[in-house]
C-alpha positions as CSV (number, residue, x, y, z in Angstrom):
1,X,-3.2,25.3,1.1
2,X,-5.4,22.7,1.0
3,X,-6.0,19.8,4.0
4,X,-2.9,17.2,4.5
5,X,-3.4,14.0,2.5
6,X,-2.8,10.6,4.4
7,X,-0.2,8.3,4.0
8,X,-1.2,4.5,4.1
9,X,2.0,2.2,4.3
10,X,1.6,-1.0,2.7
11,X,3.0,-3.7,5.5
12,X,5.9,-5.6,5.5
13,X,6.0,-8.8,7.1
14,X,9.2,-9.4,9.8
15,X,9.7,-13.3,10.0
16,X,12.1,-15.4,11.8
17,X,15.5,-16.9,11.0
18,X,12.7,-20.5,10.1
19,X,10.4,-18.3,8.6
20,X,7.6,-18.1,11.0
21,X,6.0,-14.5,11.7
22,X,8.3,-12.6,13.8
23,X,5.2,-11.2,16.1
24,X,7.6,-9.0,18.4
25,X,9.0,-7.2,15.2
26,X,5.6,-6.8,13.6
27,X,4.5,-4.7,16.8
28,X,7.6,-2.4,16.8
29,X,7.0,-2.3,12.9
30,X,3.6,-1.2,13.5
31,X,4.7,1.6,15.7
32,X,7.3,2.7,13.5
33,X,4.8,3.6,10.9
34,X,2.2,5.4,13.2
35,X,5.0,7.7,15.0
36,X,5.9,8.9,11.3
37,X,2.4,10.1,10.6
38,X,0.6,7.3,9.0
39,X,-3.2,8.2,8.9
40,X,-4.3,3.8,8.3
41,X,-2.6,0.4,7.4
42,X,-3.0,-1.7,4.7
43,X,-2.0,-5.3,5.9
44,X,-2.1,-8.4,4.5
45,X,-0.7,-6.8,1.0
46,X,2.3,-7.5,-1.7
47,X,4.7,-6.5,1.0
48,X,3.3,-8.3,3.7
49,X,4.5,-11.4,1.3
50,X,0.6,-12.4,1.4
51,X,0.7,-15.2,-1.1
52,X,3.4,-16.8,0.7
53,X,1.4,-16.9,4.2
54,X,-1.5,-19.3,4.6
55,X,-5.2,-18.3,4.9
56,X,-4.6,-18.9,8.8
57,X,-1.7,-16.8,9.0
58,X,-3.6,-13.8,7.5
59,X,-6.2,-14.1,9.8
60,X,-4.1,-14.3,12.3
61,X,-1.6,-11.5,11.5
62,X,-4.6,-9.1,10.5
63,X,-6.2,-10.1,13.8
64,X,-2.9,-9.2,15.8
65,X,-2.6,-6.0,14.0
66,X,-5.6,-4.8,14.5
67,X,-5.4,-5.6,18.4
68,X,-2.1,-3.5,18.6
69,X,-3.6,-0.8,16.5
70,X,-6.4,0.0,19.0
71,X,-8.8,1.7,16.9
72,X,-6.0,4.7,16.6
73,X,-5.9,4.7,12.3
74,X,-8.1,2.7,9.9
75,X,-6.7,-0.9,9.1
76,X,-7.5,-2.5,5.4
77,X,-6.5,-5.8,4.5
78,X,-6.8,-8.1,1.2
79,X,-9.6,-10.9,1.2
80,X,-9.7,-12.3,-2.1
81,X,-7.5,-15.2,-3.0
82,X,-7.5,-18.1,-5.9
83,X,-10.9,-20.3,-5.5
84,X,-14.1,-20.2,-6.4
85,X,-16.5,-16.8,-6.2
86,X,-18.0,-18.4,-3.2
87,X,-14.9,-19.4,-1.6
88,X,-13.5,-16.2,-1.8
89,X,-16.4,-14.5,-0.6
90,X,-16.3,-16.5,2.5
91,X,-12.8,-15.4,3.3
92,X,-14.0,-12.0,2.8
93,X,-16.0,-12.6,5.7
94,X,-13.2,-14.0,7.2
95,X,-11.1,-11.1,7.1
96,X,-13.5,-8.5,8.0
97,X,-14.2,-10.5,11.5
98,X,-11.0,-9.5,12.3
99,X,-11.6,-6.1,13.5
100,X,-10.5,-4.3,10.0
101,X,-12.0,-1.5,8.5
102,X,-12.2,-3.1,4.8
103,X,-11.5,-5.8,2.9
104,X,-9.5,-5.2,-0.4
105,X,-10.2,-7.2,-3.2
106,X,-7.4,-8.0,-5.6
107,X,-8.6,-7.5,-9.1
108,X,-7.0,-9.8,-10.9
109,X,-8.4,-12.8,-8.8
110,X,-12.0,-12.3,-10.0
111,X,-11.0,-12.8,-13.6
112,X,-8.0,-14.0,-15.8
113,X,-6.2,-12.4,-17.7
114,X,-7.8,-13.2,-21.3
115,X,-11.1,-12.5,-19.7
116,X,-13.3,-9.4,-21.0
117,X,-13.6,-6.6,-18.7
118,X,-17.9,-7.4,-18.6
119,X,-17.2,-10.5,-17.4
120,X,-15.3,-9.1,-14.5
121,X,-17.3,-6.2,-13.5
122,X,-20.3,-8.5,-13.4
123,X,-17.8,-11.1,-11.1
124,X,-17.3,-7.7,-8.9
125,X,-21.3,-7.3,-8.7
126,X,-21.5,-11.0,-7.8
127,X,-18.9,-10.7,-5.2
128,X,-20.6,-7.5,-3.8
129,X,-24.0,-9.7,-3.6
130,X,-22.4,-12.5,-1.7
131,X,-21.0,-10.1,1.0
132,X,-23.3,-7.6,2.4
133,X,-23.1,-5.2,4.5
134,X,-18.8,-5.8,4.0
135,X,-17.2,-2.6,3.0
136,X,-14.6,-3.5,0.5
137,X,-11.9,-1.4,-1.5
138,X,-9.7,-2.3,-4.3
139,X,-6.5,-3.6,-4.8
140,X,-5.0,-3.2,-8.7
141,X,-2.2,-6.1,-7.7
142,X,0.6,-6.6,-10.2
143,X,0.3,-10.5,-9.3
144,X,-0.6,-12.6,-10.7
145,X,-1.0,-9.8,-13.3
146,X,-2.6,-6.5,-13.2
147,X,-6.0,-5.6,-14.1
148,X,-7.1,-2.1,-13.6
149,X,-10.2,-1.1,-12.7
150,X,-12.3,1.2,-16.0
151,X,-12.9,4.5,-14.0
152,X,-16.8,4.2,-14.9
153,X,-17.3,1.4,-13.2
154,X,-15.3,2.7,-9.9
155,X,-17.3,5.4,-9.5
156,X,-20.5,3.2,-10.2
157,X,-19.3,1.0,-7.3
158,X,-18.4,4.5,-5.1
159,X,-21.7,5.7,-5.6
160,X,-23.2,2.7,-4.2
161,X,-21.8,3.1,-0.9
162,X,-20.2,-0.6,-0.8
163,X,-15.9,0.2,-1.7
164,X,-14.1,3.4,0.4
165,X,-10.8,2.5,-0.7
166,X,-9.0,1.9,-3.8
167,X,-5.2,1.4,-4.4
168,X,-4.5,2.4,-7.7
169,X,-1.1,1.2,-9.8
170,X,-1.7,2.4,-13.0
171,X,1.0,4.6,-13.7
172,X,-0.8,6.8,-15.6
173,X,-2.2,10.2,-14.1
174,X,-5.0,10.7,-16.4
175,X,-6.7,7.2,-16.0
176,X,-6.4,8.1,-12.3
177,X,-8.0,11.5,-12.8
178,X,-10.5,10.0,-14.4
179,X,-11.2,7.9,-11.7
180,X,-11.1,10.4,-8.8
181,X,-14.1,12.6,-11.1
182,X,-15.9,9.4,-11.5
183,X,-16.2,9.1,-8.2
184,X,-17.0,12.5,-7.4
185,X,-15.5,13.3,-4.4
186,X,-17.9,10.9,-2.4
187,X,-17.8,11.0,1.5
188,X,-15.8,8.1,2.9
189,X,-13.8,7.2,-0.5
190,X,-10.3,7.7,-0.9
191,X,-8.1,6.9,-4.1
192,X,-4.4,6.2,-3.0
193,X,-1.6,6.6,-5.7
194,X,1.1,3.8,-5.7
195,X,3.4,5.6,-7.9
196,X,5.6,7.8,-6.6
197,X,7.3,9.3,-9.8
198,X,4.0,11.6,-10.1
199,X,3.1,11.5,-6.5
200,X,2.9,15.3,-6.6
201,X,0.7,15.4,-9.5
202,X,-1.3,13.2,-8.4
203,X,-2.5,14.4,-4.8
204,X,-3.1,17.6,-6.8
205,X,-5.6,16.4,-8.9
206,X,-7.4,15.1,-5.8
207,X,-6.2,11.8,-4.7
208,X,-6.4,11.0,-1.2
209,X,-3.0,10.0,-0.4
210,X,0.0,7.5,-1.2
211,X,0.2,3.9,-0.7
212,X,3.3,3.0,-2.0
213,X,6.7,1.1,-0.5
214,X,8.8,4.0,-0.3
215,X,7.0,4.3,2.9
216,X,8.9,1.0,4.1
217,X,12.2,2.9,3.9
218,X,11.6,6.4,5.0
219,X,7.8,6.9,5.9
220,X,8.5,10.3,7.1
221,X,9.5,11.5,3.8
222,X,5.6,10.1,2.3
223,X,4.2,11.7,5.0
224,X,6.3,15.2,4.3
225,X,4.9,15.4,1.2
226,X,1.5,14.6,1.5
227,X,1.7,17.9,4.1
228,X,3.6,19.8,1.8
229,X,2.7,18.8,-2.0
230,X,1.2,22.0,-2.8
231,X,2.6,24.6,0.0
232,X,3.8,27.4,-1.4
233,X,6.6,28.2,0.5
234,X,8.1,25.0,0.4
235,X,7.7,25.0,-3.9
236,X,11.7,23.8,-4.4
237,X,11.5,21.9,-1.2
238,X,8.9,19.6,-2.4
239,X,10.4,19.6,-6.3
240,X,13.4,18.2,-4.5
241,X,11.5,15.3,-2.7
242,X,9.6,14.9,-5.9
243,X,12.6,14.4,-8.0
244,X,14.3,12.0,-5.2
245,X,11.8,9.6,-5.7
246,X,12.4,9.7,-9.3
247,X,15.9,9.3,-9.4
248,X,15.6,6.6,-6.7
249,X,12.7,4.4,-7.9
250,X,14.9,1.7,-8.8
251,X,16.8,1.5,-6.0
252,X,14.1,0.8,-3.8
253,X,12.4,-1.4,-6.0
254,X,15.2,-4.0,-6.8
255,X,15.2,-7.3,-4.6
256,X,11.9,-5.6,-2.8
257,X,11.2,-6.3,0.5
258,X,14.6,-7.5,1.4
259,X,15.7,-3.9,0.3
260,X,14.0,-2.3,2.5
261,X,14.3,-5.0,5.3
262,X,18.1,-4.2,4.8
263,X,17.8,-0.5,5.1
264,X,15.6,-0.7,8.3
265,X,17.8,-3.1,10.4
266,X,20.3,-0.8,8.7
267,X,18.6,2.1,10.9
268,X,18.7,0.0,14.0
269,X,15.2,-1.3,13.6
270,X,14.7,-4.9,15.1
271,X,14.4,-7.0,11.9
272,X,16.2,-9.4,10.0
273,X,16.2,-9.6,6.3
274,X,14.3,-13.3,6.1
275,X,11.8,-13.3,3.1
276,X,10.0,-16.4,1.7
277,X,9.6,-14.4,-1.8
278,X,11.6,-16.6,-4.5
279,X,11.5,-15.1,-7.1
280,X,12.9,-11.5,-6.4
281,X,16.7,-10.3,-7.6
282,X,20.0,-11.7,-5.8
283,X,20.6,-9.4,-2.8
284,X,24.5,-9.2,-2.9
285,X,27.3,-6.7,-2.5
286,X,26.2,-4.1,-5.3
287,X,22.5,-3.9,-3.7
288,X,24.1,-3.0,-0.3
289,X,26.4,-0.6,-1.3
290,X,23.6,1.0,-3.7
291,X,20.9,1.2,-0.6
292,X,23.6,2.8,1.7
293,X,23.8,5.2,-1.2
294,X,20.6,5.6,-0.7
295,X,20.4,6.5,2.9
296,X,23.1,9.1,2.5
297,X,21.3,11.3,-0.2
298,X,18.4,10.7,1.8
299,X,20.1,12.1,5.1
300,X,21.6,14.7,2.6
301,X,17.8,15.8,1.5
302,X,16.3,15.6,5.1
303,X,19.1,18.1,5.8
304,X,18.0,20.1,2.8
305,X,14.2,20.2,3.4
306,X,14.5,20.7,7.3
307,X,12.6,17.6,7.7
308,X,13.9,15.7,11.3
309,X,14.6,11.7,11.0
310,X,13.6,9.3,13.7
């Protein structure tokens, strides 16, 4: 079998009943996820509700993480913004004094939409020139729209020592084998699959490990599989954690991260459902019923696979 792939949860963000950062649930939150077996952190992210916090806020959240971490996983957290090249390069710098390991850059924030793919891979090379030294990885963010990365280019960047991680959503497992060849297994660089409806297929064509928000509901389960996805004596055990995750995408995905908030305090877990998303689904009586649902078949599968919950 080959070596356990890692697990990186992408952070929630606990507020307040006003909305301010809830500090004491963000250090419980950042327990819960290193007792399950995370192997790093990605703060700062779409679940951390990071265009709803302000620059200072970030900072200061990253900075507290990291802190409370202690040097005891890898910590990665997005730098790049709306602004100008330059602006956004200085809160690269920003981001990386706090303590993390690397800075994520969202790709659709170096170029719009209608823009050519040359004209952002020579924003990228630009960005890379105004922040030296800065280790950086790569973020393909659905907001404000998604922009993947061309695998060539990835593996151009790779080889040049400057990006170790890269958080791939493009739902498509041959553009992210392409990507993992490109980069040709460098030292240091890990590709981490989003999408957990080919999870399996995925860490066996050699990515480094999930990075999804199914890790914000059950993060033992992730890090089951990332241990298991190719045992051989666990074949039907990991089929039926595979096909869980299929028939429960939606689930977990509607009115996201109040869903999951929900389930958690649901678990006893000190933290209340406040969001300042607007624009996700109405969280009413069908979306509870259908996430307790959900924590029943999960217990049911736990059961099933022998795997112990928290």
């Amino acid at each position: 079998m080959n070596k356990p792939k890692k697990f990186i949860p992408v952070m929630l963000m606990p507020f307040q009943e006003d909305l301010s950062i809830d500090y004491v649930a963000l250090e419980k939150l950042i327990d819960f996820y290193l007792e399950a077996g995370a192997a790093g952190l990605f703060a700062n992210c779409l679940s951390s509700e990071m265009f709803e916090l302000s620059k200072p806020e970030m900072l200061q959240s990253v900075r507290f993480i990291v802190e409370k971490v202690k040097g005891r996983v890898p910590v990665v957290a997005t730098g790049t913004f709306a602004g100008s090249l330059l602006e956004q390069a200085d809160f690269v710098q920003a981001m990386y004094e706090t303590g993390i390991d690397s800075v994520i850059v969202i790709t659709s924030l170096l170029a719009e939409e209608s823009d050519s793919n040359a004209y952002f891979e020579e924003q990228v090379r630009k960005l890379l020139a105004l922040t030296p030294g800065i280790p950086l990885g790569f973020y393909e963010c659905p907001v404000p729209y998604k922009r993947l990365i061309d695998p060539d280019f990835l593996g151009e960047l790779v080889q040049l020592g400057r990006v170790n991680y890269h958080k791939d959503t493009s739902l498509d497992i041959e553009h992210i084998q392409r990507k993992i060849e490109a980069a040709d297994q460098k030292p240091g660089f890990g590709l981490y699959d989003a999408y957990m409806v080919h999870a399996v297929n995925s860490l066996q064509k050699g990515s480094a490990g999930l990075s999804c928000i199914q890790g914000n509901y059950f993060p033992e389960l992730v890090v089951w599989l990332c241990q298991h996805y190719d045992d051989t004596e666990k074949l039907e055990q990991v089929e039926q954690v595979q096909q869980f995750f299929i028939d429960q995408m939606d689930v977990m995905h509607y009115a996201y991260p109040v869903s999951a908030k929900y389930y958690l305090e649901k678990q006893g877990f000190p933290m209340g459902q406040y969001t300042r998303r607007q624009d996700i689904e109405p969280f009413d009586e069908e979306t509870e019923r259908a996430l307790d649902q959900l924590q029943r078949d999960y217990e049911a599968l736990a059961q099933s696979i022998g795997l112990k919950i928290p």
